[in-house]
gemmi code that builds the backbone of each chain (N, CA, C; Angstrom):
import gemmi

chains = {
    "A": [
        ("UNK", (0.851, -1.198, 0.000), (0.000, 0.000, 0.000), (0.884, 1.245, 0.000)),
        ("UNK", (0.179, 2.194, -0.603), (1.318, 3.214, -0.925), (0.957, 3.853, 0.372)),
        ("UNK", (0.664, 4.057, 1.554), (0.541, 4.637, 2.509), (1.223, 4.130, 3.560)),
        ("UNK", (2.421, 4.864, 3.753), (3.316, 4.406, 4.728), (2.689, 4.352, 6.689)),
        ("UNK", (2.830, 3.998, 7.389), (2.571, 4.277, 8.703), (3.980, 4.453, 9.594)),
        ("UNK", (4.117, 5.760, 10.425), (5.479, 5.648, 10.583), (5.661, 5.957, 11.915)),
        ("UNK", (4.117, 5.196, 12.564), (4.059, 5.299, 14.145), (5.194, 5.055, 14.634)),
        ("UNK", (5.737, 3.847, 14.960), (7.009, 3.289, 15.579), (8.171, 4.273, 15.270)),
        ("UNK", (8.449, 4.804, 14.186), (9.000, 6.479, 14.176), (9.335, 6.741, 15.492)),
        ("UNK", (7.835, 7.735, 15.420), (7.616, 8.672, 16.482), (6.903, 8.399, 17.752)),
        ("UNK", (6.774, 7.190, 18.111), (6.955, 6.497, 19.391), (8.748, 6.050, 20.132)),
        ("UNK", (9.367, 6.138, 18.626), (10.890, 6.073, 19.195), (11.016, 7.553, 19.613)),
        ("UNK", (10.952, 8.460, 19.103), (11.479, 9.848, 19.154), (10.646, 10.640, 20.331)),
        ("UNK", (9.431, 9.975, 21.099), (8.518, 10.360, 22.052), (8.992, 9.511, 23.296)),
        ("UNK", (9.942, 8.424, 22.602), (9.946, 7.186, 23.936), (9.105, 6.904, 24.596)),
        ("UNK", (7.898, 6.282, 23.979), (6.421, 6.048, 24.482), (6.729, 4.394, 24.005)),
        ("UNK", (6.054, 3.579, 25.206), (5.499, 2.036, 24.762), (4.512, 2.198, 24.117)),
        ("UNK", (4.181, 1.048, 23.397), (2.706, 0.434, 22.493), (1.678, 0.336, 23.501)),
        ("UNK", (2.069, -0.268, 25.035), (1.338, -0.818, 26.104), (0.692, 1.161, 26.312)),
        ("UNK", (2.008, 1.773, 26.988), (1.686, 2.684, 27.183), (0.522, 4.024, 26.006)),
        ("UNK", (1.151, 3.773, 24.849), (0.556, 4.709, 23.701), (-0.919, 3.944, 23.547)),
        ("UNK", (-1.337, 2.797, 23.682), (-2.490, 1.879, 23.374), (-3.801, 2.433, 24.939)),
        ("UNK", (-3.185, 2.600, 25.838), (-3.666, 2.957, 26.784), (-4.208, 4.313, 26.679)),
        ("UNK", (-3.206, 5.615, 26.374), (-3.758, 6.471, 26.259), (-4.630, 6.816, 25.580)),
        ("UNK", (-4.510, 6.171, 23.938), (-5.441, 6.661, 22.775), (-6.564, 6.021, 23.238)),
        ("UNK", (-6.563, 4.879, 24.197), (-7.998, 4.103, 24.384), (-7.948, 3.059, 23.424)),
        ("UNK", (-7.257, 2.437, 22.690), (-7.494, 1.161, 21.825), (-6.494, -0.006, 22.106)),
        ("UNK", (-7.484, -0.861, 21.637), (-6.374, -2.582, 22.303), (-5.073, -2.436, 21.904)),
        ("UNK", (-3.976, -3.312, 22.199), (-2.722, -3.286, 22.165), (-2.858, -4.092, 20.596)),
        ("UNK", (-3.147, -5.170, 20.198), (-3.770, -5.598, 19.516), (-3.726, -4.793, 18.018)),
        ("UNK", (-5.227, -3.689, 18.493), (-5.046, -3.390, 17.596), (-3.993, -1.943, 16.893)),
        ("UNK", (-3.226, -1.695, 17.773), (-2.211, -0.808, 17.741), (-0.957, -1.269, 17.362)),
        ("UNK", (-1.289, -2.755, 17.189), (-0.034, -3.502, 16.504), (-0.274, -3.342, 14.927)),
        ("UNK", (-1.700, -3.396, 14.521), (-2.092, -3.713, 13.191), (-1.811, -2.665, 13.047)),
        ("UNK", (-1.925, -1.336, 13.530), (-1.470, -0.121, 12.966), (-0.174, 0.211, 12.488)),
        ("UNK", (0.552, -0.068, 13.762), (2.036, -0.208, 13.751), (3.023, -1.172, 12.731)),
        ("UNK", (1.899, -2.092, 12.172), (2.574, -3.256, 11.398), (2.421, -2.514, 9.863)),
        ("UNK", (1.303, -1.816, 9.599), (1.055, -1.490, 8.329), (-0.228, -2.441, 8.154)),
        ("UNK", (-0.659, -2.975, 8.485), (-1.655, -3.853, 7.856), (-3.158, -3.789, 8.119)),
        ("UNK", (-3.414, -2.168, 8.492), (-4.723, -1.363, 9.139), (-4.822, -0.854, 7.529)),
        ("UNK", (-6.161, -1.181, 7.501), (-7.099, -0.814, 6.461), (-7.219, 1.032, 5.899)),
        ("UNK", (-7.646, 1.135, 7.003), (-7.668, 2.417, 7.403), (-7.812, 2.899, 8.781)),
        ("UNK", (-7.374, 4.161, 9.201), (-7.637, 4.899, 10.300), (-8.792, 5.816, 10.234)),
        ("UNK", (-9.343, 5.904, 11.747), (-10.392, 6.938, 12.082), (-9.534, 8.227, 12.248)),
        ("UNK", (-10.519, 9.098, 12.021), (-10.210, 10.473, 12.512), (-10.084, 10.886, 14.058)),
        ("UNK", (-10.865, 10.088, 14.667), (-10.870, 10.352, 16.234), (-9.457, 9.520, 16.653)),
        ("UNK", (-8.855, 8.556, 16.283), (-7.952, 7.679, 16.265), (-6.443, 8.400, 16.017)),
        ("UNK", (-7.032, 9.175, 14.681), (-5.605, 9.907, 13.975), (-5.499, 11.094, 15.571)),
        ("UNK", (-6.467, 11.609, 15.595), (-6.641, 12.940, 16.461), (-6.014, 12.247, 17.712)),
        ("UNK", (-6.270, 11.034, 18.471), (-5.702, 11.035, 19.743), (-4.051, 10.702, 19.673)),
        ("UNK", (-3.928, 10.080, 18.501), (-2.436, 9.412, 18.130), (-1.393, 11.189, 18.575)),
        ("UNK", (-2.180, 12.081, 17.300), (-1.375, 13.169, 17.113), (-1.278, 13.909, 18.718)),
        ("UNK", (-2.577, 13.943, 19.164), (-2.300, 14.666, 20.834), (-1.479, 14.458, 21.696)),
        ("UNK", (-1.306, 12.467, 21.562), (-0.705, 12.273, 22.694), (0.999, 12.098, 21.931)),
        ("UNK", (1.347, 12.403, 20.802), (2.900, 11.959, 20.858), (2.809, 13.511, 20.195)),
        ("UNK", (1.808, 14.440, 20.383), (2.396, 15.815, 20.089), (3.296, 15.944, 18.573)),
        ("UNK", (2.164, 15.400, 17.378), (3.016, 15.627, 16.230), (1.810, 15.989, 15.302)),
        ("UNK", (2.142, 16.121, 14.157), (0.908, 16.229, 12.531), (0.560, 15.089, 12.213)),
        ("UNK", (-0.554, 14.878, 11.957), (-1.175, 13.647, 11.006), (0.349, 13.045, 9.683)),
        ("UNK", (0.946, 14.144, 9.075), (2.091, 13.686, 8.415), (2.978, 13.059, 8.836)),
        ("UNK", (3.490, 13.491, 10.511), (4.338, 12.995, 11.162), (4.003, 10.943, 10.833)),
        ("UNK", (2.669, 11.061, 11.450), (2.521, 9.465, 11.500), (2.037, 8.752, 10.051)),
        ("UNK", (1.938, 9.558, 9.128), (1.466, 8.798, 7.462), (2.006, 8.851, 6.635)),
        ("UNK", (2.548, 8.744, 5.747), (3.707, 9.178, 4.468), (2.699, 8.083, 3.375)),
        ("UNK", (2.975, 9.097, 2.196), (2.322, 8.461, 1.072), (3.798, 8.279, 0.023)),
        ("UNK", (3.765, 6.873, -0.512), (4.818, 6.747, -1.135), (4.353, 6.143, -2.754)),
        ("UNK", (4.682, 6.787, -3.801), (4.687, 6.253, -4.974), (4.504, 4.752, -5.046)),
        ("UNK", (3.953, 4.018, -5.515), (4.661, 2.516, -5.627), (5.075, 2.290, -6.685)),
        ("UNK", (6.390, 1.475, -7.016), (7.355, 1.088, -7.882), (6.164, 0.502, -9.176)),
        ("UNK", (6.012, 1.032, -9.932), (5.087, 0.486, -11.638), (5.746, -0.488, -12.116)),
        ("UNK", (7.167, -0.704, -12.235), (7.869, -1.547, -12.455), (8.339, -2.545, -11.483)),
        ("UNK", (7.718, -2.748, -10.513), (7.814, -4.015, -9.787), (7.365, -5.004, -10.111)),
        ("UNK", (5.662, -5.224, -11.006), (5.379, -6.020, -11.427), (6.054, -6.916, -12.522)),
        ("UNK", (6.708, -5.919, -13.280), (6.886, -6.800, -14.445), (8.511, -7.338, -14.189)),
        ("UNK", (9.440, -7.336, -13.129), (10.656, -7.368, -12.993), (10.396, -9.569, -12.213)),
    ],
    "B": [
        ("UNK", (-40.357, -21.734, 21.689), (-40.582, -20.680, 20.468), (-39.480, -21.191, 19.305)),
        ("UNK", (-39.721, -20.992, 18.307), (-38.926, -20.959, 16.915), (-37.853, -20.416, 16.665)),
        ("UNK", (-36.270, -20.310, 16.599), (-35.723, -19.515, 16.489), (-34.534, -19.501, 15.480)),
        ("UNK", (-33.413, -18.768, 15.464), (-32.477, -19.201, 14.019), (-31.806, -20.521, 14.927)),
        ("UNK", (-31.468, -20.430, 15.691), (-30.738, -21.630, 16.558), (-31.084, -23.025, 15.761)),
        ("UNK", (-32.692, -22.879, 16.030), (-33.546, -24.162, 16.014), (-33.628, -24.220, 14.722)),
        ("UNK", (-33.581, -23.224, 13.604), (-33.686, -23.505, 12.221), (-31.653, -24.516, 11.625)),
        ("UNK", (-31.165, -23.518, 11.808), (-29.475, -24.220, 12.102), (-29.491, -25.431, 12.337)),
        ("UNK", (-29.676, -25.909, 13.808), (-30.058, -26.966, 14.057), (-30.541, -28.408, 13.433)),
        ("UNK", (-31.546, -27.622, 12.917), (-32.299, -28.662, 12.259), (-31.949, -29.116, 10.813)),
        ("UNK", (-31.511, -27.940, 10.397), (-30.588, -28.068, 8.794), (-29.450, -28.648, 8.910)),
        ("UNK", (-28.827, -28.233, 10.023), (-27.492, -29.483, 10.412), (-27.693, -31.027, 10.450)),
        ("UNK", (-28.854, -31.536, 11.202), (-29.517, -32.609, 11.179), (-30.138, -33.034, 9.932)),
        ("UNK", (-30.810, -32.353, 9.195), (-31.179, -32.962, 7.951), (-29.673, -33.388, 6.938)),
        ("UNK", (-28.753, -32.200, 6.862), (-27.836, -32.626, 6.063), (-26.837, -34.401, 6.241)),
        ("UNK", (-27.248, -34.410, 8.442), (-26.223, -35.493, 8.090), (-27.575, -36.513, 7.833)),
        ("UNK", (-28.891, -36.115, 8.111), (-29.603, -37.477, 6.917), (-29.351, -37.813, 6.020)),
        ("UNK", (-29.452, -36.809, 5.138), (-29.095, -37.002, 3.700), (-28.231, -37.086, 3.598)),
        ("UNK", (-27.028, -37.472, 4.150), (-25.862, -37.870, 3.702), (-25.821, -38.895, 4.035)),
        ("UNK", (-26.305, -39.794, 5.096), (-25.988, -41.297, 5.316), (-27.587, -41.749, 4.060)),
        ("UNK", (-28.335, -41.028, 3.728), (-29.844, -41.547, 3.114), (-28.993, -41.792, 1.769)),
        ("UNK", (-28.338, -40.789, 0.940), (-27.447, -40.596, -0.702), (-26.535, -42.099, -0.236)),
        ("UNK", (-25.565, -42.369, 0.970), (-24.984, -43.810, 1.148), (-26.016, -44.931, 0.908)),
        ("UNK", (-27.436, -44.774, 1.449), (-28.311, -45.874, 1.308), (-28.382, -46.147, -0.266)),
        ("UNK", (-28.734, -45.137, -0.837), (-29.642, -45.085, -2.116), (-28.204, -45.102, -3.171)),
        ("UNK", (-27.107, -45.037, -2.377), (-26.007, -45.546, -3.854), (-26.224, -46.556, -3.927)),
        ("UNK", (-26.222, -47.662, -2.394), (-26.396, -48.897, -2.725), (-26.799, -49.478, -3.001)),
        ("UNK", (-28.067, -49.059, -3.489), (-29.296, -49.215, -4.385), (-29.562, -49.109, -5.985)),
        ("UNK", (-28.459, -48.227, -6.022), (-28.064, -47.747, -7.089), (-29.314, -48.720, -8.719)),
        ("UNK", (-28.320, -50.132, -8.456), (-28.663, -50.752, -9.559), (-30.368, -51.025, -9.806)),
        ("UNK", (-30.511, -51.330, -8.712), (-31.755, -51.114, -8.313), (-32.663, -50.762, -8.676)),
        ("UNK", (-32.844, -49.036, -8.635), (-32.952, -48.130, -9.027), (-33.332, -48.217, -10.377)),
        ("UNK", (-31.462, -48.245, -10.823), (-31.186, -47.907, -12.300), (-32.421, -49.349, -13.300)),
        ("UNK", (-32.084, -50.496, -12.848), (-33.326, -51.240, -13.517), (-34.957, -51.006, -13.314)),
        ("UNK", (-34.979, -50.157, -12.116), (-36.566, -50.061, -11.976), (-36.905, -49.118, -12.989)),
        ("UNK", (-36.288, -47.863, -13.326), (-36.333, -47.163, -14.394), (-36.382, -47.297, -15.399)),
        ("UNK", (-35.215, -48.377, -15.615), (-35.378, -48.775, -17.056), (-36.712, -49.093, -17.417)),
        ("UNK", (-37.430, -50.202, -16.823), (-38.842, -51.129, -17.210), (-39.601, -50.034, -17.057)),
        ("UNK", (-39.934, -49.225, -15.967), (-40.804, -48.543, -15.627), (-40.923, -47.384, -16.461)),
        ("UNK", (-40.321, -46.938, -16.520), (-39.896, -45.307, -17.717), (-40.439, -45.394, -18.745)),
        ("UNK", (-41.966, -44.402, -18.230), (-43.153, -44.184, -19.585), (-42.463, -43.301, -20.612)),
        ("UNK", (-41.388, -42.602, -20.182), (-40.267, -41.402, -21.443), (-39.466, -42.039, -22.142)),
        ("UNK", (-40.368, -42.516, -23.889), (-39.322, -43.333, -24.473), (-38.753, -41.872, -25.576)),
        ("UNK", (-39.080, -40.713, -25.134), (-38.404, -39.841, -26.206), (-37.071, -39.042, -26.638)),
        ("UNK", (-36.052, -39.938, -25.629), (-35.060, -39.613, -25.638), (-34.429, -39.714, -27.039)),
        ("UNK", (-32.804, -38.837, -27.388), (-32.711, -39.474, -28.938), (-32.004, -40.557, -29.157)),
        ("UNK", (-31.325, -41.410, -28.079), (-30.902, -42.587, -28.127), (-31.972, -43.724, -27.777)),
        ("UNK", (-32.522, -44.492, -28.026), (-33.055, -45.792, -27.902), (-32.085, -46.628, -27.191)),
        ("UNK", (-33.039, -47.362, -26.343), (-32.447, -48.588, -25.636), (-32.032, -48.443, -24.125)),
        ("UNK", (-31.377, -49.357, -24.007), (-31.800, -49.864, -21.899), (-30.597, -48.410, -21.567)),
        ("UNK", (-31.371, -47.863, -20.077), (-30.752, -46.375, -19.818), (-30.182, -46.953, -18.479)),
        ("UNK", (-30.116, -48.839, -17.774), (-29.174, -49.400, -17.303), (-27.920, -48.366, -16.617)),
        ("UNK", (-26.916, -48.699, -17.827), (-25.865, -48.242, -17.359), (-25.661, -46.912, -17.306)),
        ("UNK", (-26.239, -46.135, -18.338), (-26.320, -44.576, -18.836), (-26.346, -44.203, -17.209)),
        ("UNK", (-27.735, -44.444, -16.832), (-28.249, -43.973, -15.417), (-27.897, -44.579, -14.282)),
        ("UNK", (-27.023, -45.399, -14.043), (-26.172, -45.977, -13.258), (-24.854, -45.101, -12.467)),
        ("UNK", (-24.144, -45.172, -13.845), (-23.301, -44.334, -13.834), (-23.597, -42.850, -13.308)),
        ("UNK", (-24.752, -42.313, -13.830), (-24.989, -41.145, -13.554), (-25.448, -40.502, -12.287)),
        ("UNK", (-26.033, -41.722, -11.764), (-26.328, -42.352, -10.100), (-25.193, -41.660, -9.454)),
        ("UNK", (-24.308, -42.704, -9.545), (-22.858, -42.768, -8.668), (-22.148, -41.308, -8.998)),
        ("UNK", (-22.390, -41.198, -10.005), (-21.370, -39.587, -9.842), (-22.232, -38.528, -9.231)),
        ("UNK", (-23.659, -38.655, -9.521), (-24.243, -37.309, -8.569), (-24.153, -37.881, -7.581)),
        ("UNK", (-24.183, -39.492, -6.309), (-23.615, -39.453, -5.105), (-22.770, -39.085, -4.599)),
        ("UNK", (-21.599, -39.036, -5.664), (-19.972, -38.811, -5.062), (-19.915, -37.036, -4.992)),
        ("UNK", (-20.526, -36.270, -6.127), (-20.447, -35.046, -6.511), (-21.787, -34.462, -4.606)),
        ("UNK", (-22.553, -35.324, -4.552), (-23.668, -34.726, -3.557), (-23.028, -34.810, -2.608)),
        ("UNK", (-22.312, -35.802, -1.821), (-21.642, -35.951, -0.340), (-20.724, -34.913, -0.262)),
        ("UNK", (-20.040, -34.642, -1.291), (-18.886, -34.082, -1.277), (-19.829, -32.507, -1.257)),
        ("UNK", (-20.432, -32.238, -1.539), (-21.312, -30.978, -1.733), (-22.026, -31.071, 0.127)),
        ("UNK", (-22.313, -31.921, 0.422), (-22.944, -32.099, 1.502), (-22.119, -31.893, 2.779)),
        ("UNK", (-20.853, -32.324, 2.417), (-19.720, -32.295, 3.683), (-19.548, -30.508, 3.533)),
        ("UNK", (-19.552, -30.380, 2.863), (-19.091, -28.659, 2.555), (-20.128, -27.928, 3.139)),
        ("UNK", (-21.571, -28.280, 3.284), (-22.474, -27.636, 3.482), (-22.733, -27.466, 5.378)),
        ("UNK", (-21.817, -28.937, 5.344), (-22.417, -28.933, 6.966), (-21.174, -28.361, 7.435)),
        ("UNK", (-19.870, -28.353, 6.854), (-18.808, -27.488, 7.398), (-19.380, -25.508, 7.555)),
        ("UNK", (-20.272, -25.332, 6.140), (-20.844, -24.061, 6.023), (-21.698, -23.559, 7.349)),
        ("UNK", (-22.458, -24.861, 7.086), (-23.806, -24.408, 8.612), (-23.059, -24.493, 10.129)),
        ("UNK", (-21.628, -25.433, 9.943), (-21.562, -25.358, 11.576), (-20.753, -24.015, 11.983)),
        ("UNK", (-19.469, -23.632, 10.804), (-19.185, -22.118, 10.638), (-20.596, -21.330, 11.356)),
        ("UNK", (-21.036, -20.985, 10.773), (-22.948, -20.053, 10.594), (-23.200, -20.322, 11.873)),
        ("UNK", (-23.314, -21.728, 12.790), (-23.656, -22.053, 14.260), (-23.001, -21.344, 15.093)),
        ("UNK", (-21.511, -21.368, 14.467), (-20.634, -20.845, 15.769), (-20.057, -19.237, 15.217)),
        ("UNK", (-21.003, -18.780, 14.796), (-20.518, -17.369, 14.477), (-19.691, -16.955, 13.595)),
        ("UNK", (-18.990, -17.564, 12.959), (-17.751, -17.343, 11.833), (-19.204, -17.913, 10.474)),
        ("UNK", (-19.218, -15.966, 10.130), (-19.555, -16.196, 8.909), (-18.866, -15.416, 7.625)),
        ("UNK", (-18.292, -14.069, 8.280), (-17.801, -13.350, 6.602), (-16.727, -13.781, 6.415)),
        ("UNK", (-16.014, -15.061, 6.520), (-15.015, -15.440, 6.329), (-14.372, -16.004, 5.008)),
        ("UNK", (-13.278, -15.842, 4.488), (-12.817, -16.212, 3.195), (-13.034, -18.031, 3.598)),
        ("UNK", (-13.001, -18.652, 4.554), (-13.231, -20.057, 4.686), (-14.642, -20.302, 3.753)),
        ("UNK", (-15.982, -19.733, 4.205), (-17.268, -19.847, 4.083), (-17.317, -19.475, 2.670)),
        ("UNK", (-16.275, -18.786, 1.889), (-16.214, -18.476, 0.494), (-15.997, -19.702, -0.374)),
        ("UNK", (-15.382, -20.125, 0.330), (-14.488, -22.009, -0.055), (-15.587, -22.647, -0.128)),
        ("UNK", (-16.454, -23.176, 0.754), (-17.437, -24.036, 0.814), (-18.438, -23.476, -0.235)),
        ("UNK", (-18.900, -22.290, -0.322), (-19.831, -22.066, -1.400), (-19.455, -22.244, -2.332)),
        ("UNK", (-18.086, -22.273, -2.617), (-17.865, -22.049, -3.876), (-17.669, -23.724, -4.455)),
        ("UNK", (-17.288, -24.871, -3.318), (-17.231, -25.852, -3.686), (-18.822, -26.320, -4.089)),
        ("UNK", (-19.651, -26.261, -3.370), (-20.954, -26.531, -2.838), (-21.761, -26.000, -4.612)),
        ("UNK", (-21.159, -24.784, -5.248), (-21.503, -24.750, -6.601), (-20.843, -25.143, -7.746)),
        ("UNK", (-19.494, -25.573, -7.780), (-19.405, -26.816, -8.532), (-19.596, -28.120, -8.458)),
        ("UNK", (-19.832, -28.693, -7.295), (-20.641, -29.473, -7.056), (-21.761, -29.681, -8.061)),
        ("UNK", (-22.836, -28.925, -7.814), (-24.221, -28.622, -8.523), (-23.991, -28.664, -10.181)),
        ("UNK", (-22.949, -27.897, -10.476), (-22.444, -28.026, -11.890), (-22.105, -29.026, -12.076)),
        ("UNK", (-21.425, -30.023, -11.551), (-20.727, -31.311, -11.869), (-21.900, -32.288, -11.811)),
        ("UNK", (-22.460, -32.018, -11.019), (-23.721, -32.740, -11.226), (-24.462, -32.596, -12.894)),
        ("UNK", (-24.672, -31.293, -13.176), (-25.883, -31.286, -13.997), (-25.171, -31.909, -15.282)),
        ("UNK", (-23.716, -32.030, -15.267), (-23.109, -32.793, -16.742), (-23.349, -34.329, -17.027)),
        ("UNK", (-23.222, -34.994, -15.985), (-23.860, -36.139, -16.251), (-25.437, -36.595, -16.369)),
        ("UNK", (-26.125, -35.726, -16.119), (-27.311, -35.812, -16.042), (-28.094, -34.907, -17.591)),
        ("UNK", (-26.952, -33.832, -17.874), (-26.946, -33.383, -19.206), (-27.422, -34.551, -20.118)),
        ("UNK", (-25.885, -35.576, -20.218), (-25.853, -36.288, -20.877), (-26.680, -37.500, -21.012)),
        ("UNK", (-27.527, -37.580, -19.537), (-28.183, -39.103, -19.686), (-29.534, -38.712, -20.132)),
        ("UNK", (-29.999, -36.857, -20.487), (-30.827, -36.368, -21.591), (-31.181, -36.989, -22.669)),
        ("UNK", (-29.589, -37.590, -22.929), (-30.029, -38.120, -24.574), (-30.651, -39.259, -24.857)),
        ("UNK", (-30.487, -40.346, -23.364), (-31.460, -41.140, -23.182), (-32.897, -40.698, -22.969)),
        ("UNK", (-32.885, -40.067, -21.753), (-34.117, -39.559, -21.434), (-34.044, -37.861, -21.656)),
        ("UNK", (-35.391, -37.396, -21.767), (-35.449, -35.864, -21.788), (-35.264, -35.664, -20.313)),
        ("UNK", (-35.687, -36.343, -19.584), (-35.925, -36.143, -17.839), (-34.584, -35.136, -17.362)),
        ("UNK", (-33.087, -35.872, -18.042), (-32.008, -35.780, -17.815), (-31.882, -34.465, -17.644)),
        ("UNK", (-32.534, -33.702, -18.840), (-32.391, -32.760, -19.495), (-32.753, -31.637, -18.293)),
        ("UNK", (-33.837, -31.702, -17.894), (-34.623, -31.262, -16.647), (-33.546, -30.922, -15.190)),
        ("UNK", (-33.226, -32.479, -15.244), (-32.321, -32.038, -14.234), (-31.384, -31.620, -14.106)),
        ("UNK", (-30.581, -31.619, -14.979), (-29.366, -31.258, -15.375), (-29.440, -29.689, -15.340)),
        ("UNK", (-30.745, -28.933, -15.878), (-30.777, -27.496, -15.855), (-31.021, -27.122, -14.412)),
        ("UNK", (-31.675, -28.211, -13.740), (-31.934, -27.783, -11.987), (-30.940, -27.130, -11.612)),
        ("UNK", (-29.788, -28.485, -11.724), (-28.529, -28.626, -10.988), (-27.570, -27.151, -11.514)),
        ("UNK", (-27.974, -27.347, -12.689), (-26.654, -25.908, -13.237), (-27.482, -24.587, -12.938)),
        ("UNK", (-28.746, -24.902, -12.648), (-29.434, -23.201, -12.258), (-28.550, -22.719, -10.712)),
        ("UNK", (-29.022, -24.107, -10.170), (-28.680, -24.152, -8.459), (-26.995, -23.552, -8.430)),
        ("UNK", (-26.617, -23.893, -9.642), (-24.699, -24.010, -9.140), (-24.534, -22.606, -9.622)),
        ("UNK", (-25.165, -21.996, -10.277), (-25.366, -21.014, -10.787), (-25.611, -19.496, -9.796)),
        ("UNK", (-26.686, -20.017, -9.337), (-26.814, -18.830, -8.320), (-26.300, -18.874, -6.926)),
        ("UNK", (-25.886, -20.210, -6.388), (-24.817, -20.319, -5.714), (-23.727, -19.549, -5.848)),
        ("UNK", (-22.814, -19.329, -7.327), (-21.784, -18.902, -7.791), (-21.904, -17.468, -7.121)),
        ("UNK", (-23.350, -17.402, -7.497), (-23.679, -15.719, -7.480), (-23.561, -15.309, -5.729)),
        ("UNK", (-24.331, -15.914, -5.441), (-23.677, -15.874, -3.542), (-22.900, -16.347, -3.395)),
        ("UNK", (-21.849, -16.689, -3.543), (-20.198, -16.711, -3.381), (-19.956, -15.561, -3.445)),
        ("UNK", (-20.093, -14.836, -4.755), (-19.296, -13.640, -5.155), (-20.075, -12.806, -4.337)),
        ("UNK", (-21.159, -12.617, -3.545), (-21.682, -11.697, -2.498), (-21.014, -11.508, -1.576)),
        ("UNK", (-20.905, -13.412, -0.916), (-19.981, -13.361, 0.240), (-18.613, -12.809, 0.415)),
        ("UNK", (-18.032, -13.284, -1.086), (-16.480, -12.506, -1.320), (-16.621, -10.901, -1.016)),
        ("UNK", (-17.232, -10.420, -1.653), (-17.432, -8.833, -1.118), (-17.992, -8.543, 0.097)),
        ("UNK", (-19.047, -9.356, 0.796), (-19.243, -9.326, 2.108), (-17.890, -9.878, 3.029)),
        ("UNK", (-16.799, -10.394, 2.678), (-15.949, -10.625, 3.557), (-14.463, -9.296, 3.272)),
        ("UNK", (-14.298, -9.077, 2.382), (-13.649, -8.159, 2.255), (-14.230, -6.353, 3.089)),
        ("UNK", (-15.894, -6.202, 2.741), (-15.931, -5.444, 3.876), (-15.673, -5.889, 5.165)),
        ("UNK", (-16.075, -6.758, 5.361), (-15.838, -7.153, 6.765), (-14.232, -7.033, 7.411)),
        ("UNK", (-13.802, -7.480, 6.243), (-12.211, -7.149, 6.465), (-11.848, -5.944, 7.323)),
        ("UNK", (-12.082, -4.988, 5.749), (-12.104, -3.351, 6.502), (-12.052, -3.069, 7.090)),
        ("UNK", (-13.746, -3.378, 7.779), (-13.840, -3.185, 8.880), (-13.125, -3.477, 10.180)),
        ("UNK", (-12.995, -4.692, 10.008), (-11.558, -5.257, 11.160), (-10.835, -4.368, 11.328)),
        ("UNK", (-9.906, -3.710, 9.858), (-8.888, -3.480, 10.112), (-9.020, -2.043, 10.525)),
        ("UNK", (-10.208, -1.592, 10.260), (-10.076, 0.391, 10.296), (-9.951, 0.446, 12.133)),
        ("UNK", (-8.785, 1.328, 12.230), (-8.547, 1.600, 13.787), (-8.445, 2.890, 13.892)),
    ],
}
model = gemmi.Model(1)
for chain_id, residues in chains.items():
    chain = gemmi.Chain(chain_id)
    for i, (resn, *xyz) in enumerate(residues, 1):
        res = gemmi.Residue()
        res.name, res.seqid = resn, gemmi.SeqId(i, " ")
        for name, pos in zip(("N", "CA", "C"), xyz):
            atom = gemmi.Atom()
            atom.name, atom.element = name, gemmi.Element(name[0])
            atom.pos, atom.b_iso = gemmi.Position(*pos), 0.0
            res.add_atom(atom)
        chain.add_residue(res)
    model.add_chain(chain)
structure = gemmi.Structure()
structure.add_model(model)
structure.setup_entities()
């Protein structure tokens, strides 16, 4: 997916746990892994909003949109 | 009172009838296949002559093609019992459960040419596998939302 997630980033640069960051935003550890893994469908807005409050960054900080390689398929 | 439980239930129970009843009636098979022959007021098929083996044969493969359709079905309903339904698993079983129905209606296509009857059933079976197909491809999109949904955090 061309939408990067670059929580673990800025959970390094906040020095926040998953246990701890999962607690504050209010969502399972669980599912803060699927976030953290890349393999979340999509995010809520109330979700994006508590992420950004509590590690004090931009919605950009935690998303990056990346081109995907056109020529991957055919290699 | 009446409820989906008790409907489940009971469709679970009929399937494993009919699955040990299709074991009875293979073994019957020949049976069968000669009572038809004599008895069978439909001489307008375009082949002439004893439909014996034609319908014998055609016996045994819609048994083998039905159990095998039948095991899938009760794997479907006990999924459905225990709550696992938008699952890419439950996609599997429908989708077996309608070639099944198709595999069926080819031999029964063919024993048309003995009898028209064939003909009849054979369109049952490929209607059934048919719109089966078509709820598969529901469920496939009903499990992919479902996905989504899982995954949106």
């Amino acid at each position: 997916m061309p939408i990067i997630v670059n929580l673990d980033v800025m959970m390094a640069k906040r020095k926040i746990s998953s246990g701890d960051l999962a607690k504050k935003i209010d969502i399972t550890p669980a599912n803060l892994s699927i976030l953290k893994t890349g393999k979340a469908k999509a995010i809520r807005f109330s979700t994006l909003e508590k992420l950004c409050e509590v590690l004090d960054c931009q919605p950009a900080d935690i998303l990056e949109f990346q081109k995907e390689d056109s020529h991957a398929d055919e290699i | 009172m009446w409820n989906q439980d008790k409907s489940l239930n009971l469709s679970i129970l009929l399937v494993r009838i009919l699955f040990v009843l299709i074991i009875v009636l293979a073994l019957c098979v020949p049976v069968m296949a000669n009572w038809y022959d004599i008895a069978s007021p439909d001489k307008t098929g375009l082949i002439a002559g004893s439909v014996f083996w034609p319908l014998s044969i055609c016996l045994y493969l819609s048994a083998v093609f039905g159990e095998i359709c039948l095991y899938h079905l009760y794997q479907l309903l006990k999924n459905i019992r225990n709550d696992i339904i938008f699952k890419s698993e439950n996609c599997r079983h429908l989708r077996y459960i309608s070639w099944c129905c198709i595999l069926v209606a080819i031999p029964f296509g063919i024993f048309g040419f003995w009898r028209s009857l064939g003909f009849f059933v054979a369109f049952a079976a490929g209607f059934f596998g048919i719109v089966l197909r078509v709820l598969k491809n529901v469920f496939v999109r009903a499990v992919e939302i479902q996905e989504e949904n899982d995954y949106t955090i």
